[in-house]
C-alpha positions in Angstrom: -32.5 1.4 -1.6 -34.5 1.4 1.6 -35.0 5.6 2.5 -36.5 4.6 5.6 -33.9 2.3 7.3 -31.0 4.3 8.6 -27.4 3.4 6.4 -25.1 0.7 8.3 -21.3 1.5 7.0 -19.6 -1.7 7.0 -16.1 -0.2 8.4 -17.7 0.3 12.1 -21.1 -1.1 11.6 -22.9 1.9 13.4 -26.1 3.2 11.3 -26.4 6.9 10.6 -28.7 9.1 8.6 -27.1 10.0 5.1 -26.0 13.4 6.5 -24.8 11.7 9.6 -22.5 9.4 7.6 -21.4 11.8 5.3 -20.2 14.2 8.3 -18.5 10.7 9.6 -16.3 9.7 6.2 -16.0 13.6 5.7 -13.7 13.8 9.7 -11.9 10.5 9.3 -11.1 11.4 5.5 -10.0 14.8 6.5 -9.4 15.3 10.5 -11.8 18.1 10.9 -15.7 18.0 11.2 -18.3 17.9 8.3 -20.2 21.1 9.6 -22.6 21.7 7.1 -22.7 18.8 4.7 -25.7 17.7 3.6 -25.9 13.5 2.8 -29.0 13.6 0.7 -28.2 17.4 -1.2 -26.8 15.4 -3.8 -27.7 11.3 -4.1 -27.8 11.5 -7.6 -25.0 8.9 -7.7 -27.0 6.4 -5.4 -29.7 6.3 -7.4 -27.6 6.2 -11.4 -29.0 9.8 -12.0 -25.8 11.7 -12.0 -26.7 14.8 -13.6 -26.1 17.5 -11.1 -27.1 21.1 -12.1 
């Protein structure tokens, strides 16, 4: 993974920073607005290391 190129996200092919996208998939998931999500609190799963703690 590139950490310097912003993410594209294949469904409207706009790029957004990690937190940008995940306040994006967070409102058209739920209707409301991803206020305070943070994309890269927890990559762990984007990189295989999925131990959280």
């Amino acid at each position: 993974m590139n950490s310097t190129r912003p993410l594209v996200w294949e469904v409207d092919g706009k790029a957004y920073s990690p937190s940008g996208l995940a306040k994006q998939v967070f409102a058209m998931a739920t209707g409301f607005p991803g206020r305070g999500i943070q994309g890269t609190a927890r990559m762990g799963w984007v990189s295989g290391d999925c131990t959280f703690g």
